[in-house]
DRENDO-940432 format. One line per 2 residues: number of its first residue (from 1); their letters; for each residue x, y, z of N, C-alpha, C, O, CB. Coordinates in nm, 4 decimals. Glycine has a CB too. Layout:
NUM) a) X,Y,Z,X,Y,Z,X,Y,Z,X,Y,Z,X,Y,Z  ...
This chain:
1) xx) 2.4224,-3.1737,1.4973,2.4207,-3.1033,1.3712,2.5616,-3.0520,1.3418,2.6152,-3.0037,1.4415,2.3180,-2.9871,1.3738  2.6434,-3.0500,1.2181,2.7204,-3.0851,1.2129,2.7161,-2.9502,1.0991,2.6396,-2.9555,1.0029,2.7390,-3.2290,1.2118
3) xx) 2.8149,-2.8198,1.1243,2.8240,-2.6748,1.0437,2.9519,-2.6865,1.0115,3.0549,-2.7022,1.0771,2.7927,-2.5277,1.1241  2.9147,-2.6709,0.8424,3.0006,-2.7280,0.7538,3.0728,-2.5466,0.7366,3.0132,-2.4443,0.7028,2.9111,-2.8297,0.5980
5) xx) 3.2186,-2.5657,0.7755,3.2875,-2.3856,0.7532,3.4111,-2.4014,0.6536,3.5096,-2.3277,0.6487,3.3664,-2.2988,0.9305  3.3851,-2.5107,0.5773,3.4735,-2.4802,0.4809,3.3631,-2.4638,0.3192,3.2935,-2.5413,0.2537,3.6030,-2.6172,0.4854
7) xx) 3.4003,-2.3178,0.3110,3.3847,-2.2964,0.1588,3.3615,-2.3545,0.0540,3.2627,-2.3369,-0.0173,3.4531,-2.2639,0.1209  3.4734,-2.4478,0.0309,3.4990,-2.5338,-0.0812,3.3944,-2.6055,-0.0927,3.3461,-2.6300,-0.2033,3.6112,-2.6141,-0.0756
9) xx) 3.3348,-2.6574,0.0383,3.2378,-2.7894,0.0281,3.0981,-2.7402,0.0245,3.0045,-2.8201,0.0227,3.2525,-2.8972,0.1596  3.0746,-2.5728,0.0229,2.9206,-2.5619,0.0565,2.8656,-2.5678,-0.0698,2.9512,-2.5303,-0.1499,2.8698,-2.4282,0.1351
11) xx) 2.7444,-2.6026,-0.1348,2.6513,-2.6072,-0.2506,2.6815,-2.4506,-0.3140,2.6956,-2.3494,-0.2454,2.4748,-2.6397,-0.1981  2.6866,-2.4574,-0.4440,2.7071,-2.3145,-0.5059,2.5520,-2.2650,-0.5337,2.4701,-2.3217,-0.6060,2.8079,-2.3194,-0.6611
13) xx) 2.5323,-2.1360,-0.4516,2.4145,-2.0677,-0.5244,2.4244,-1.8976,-0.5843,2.4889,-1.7979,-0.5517,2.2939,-2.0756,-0.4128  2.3565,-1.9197,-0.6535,2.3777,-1.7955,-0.7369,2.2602,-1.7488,-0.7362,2.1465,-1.7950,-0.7451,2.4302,-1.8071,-0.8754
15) xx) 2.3380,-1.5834,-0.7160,2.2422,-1.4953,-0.6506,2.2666,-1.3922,-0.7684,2.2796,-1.2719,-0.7460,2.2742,-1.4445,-0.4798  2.2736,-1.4648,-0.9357,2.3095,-1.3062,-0.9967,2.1818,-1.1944,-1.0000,2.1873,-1.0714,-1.0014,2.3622,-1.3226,-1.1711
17) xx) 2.0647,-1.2853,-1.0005,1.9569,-1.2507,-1.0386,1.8969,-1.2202,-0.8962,1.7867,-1.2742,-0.8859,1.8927,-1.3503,-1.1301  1.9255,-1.1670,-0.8093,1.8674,-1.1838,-0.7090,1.7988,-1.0533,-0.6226,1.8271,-1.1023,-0.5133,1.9563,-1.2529,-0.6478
19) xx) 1.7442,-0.9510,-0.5934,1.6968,-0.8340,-0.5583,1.6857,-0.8470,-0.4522,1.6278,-0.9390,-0.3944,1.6008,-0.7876,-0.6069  1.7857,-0.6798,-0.3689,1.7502,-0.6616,-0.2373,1.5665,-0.5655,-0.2522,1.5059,-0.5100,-0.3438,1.9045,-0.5592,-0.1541
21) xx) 1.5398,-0.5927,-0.1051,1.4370,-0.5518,-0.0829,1.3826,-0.6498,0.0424,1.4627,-0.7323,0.0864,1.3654,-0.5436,-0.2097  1.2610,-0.6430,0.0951,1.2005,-0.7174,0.1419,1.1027,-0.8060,0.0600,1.0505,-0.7879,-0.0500,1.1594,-0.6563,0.2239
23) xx) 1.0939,-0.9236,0.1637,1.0564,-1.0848,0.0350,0.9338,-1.0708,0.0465,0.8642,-1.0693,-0.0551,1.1016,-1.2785,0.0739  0.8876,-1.0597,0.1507,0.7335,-0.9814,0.1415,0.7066,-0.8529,0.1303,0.7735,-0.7686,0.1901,0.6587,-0.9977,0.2454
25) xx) 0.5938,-0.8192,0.0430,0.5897,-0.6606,-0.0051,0.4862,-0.6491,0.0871,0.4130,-0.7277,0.1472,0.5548,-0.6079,-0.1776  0.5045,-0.5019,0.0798,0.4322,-0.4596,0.1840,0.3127,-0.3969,0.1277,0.3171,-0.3200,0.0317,0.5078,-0.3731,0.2705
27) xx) 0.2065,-0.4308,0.1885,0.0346,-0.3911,0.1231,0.0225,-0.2260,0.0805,0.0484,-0.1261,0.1476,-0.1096,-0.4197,0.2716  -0.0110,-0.2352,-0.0132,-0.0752,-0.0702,-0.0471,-0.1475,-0.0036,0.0406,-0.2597,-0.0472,0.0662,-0.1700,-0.0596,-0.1582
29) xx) -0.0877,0.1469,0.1225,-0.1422,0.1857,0.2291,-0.0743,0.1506,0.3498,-0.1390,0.1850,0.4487,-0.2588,0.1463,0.2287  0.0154,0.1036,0.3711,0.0769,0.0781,0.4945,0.1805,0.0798,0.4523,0.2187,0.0553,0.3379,0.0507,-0.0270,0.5714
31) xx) 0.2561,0.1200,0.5742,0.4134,0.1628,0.6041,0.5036,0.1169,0.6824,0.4999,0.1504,0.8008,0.4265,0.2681,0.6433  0.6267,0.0116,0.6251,0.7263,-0.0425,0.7282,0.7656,0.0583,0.8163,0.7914,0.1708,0.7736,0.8499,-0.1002,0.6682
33) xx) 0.7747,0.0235,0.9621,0.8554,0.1355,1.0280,0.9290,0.0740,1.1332,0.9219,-0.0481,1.1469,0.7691,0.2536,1.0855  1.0025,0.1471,1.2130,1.0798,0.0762,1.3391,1.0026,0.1303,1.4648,1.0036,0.2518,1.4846,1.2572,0.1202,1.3504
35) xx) 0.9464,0.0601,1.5371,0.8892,0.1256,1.6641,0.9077,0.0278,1.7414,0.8988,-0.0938,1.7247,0.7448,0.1761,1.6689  0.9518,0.1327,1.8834,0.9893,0.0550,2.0080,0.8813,0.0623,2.1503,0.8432,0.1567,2.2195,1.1388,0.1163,2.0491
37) xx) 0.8575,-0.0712,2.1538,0.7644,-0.0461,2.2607,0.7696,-0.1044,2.3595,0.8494,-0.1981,2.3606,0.6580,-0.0570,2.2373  0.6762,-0.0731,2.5061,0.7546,-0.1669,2.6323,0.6829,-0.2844,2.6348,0.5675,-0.3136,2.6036,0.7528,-0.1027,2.7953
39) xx) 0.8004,-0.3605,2.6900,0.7721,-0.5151,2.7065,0.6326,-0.5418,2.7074,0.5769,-0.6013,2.6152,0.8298,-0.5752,2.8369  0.5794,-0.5033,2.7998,0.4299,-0.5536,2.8749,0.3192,-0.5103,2.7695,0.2338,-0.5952,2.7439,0.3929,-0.4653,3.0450
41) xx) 0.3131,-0.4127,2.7188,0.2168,-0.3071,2.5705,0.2052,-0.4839,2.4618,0.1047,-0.5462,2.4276,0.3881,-0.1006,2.4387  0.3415,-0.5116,2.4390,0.3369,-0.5667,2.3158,0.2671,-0.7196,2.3908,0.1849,-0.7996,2.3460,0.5058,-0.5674,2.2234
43) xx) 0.3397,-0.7151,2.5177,0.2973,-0.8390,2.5706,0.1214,-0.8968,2.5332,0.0727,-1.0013,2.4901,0.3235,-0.8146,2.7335  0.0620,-0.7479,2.5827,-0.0338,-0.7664,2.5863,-0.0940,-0.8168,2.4933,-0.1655,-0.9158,2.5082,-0.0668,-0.6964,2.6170
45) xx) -0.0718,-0.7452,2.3572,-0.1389,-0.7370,2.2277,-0.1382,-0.8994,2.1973,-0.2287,-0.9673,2.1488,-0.0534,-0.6322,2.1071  0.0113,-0.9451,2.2474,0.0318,-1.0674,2.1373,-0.0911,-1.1764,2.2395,-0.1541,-1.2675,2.1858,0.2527,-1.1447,2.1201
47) xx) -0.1035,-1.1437,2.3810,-0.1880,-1.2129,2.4428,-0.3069,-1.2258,2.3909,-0.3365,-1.3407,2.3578,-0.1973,-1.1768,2.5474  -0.3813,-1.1474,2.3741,-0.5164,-1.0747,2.2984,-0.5420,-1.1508,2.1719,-0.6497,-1.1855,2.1234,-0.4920,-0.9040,2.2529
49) xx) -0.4071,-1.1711,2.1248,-0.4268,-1.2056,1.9244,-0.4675,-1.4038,1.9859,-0.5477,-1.4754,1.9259,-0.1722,-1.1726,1.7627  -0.3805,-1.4526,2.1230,-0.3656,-1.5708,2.0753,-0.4579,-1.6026,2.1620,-0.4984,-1.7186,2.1540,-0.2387,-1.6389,2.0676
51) xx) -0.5181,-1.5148,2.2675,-0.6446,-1.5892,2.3380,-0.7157,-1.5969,2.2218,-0.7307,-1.7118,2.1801,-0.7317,-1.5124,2.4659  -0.7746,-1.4897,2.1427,-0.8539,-1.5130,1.9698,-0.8525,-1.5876,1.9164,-0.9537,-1.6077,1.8493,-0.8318,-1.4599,1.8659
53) xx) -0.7227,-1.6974,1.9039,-0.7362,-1.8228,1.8450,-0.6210,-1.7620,1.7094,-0.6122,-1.8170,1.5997,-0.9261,-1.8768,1.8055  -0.5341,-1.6264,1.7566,-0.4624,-1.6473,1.6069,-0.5381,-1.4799,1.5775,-0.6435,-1.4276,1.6136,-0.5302,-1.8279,1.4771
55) xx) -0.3858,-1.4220,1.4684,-0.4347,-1.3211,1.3867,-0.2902,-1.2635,1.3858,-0.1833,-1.3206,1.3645,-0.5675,-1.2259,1.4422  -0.3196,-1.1263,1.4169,-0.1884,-1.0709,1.3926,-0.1624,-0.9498,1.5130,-0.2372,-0.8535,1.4962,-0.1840,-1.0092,1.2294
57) xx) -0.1040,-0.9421,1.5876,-0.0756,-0.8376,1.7142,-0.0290,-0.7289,1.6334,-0.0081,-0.6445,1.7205,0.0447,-0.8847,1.8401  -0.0012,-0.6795,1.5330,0.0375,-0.5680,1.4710,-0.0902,-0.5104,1.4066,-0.1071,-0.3886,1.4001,0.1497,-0.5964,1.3747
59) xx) -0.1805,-0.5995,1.3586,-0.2837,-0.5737,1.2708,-0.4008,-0.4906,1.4198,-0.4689,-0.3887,1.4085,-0.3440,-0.7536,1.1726  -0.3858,-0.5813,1.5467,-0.4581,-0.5153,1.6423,-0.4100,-0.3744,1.7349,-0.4714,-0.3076,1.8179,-0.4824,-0.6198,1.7244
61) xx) -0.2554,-0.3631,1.6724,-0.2016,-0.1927,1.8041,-0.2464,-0.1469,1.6645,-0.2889,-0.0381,1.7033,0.0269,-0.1301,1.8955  -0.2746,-0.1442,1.5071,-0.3183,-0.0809,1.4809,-0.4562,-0.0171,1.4715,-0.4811,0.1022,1.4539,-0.2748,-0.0982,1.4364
63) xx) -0.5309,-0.1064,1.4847,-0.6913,-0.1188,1.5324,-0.6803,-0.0133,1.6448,-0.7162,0.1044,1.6426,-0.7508,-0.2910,1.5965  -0.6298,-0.0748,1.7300,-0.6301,0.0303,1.8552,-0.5895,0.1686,1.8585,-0.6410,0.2530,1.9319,-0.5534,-0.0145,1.9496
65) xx) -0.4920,0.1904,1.7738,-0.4550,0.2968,1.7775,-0.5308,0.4499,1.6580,-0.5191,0.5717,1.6451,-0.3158,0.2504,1.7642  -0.6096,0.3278,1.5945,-0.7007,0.3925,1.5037,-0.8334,0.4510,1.5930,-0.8931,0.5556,1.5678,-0.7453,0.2801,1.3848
67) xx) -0.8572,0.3783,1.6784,-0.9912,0.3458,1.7618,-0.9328,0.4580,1.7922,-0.9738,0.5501,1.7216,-1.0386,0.2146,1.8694  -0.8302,0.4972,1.8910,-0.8045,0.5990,1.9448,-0.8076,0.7740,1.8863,-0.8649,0.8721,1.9338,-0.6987,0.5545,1.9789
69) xx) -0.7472,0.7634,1.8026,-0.7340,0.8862,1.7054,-0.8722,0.9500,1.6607,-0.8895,1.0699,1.6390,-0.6560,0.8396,1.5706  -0.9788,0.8382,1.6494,-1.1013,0.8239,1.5870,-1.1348,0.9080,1.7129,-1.1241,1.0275,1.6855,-1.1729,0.6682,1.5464
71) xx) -1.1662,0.8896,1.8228,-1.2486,0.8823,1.9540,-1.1325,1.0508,2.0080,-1.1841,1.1266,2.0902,-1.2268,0.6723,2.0753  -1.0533,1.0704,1.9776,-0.9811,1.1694,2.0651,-1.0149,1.2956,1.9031,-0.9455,1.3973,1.9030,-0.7641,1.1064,2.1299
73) xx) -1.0738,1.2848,1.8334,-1.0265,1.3691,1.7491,-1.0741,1.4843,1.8009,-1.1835,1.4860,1.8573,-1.0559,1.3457,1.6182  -0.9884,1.6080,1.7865,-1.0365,1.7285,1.8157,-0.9364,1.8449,1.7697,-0.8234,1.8122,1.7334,-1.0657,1.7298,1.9601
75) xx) -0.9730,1.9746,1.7701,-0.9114,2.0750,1.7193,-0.8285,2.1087,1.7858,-0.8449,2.1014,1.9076,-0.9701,2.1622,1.6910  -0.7240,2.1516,1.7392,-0.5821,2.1899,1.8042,-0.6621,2.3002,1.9154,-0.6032,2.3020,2.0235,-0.4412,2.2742,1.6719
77) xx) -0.7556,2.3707,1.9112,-0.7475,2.4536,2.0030,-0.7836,2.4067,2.1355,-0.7311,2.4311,2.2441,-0.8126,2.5516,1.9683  -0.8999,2.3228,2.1004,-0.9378,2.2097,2.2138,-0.8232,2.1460,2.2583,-0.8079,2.1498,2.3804,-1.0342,2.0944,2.1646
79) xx) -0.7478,2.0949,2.2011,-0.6466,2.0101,2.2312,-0.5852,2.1056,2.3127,-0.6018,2.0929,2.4341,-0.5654,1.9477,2.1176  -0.5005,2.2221,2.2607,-0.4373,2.3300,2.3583,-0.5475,2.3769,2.5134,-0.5023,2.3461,2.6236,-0.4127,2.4858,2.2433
81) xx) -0.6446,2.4277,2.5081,-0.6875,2.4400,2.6179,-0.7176,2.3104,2.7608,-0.6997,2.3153,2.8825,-0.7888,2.5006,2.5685  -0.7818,2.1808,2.6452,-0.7652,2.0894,2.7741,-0.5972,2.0822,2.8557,-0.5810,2.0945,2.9771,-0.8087,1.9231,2.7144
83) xx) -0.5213,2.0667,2.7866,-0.3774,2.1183,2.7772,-0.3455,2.1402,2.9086,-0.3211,2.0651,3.0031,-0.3536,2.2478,2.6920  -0.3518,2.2791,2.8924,-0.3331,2.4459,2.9390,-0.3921,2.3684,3.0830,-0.3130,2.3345,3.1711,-0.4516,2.6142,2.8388
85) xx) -0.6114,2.3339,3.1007,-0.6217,2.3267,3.2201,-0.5940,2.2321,3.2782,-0.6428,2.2501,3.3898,-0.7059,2.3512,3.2497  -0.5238,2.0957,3.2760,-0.4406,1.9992,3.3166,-0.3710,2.0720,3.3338,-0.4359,2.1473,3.4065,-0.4041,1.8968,3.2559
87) xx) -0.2466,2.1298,3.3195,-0.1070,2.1314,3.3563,-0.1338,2.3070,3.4408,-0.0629,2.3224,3.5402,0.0237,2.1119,3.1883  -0.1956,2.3870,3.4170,-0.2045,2.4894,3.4881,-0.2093,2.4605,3.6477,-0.1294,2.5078,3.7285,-0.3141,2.5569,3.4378
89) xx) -0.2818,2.4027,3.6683,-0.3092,2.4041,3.8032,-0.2046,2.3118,3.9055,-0.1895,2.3386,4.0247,-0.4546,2.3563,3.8107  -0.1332,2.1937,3.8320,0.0285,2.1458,3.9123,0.1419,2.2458,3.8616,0.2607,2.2135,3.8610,0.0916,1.9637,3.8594
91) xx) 0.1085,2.3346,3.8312,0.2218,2.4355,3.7892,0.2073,2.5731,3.9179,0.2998,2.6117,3.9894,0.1847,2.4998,3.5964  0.1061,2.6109,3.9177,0.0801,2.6975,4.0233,0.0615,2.6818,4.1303,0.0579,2.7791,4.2056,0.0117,2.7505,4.0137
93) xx) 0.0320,2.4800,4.2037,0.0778,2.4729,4.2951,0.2180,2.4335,4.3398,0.2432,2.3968,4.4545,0.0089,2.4273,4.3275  0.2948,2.4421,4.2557,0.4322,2.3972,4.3256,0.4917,2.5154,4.4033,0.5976,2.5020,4.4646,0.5466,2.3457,4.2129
């Protein structure tokens, strides 16, 4: 393959009309974001999508992470006391 680096010779395209943004829009209700995750997490997901036969590994950490939120929901105070008795007791034995 043969990368053509002179200027002169490349095809002219014109971009007057042309809009930044992303080329795919993004669905109503969802939000581009940057998230970093470890190797093996994502590994997994994308494993999961393609034993399925296909789909989308983003469409399923969100599934999952919905599942989760759903199933953990509870009141900050709950939340603070389970908290409190987890960490109380490796605190007072050190």
């Amino acid at each position: 393959m043969r990368i053509c680096t002179d200027v002169h010779t490349l095809p002219f395209v014109d971009f007057s009309k042309g809009k930044r943004g992303a080329i795919v829009a993004v669905p109503r209700g969802k939000t581009r974001i940057t998230i970093r995750l470890d190797e093996d997490i994502l590994r997994w997901f994308r494993e999961q999508v393609h034993a399925a036969g296909g789909g989308s590994y983003q469409n399923l950490i969100n599934a999952a992470l919905r599942e989760h939120i759903t199933a953990r929901r509870e009141t900050l105070e709950t939340t603070l006391r389970r908290v409190l008795r987890e960490e109380l007791p490796k605190r007072v034995a050190r």
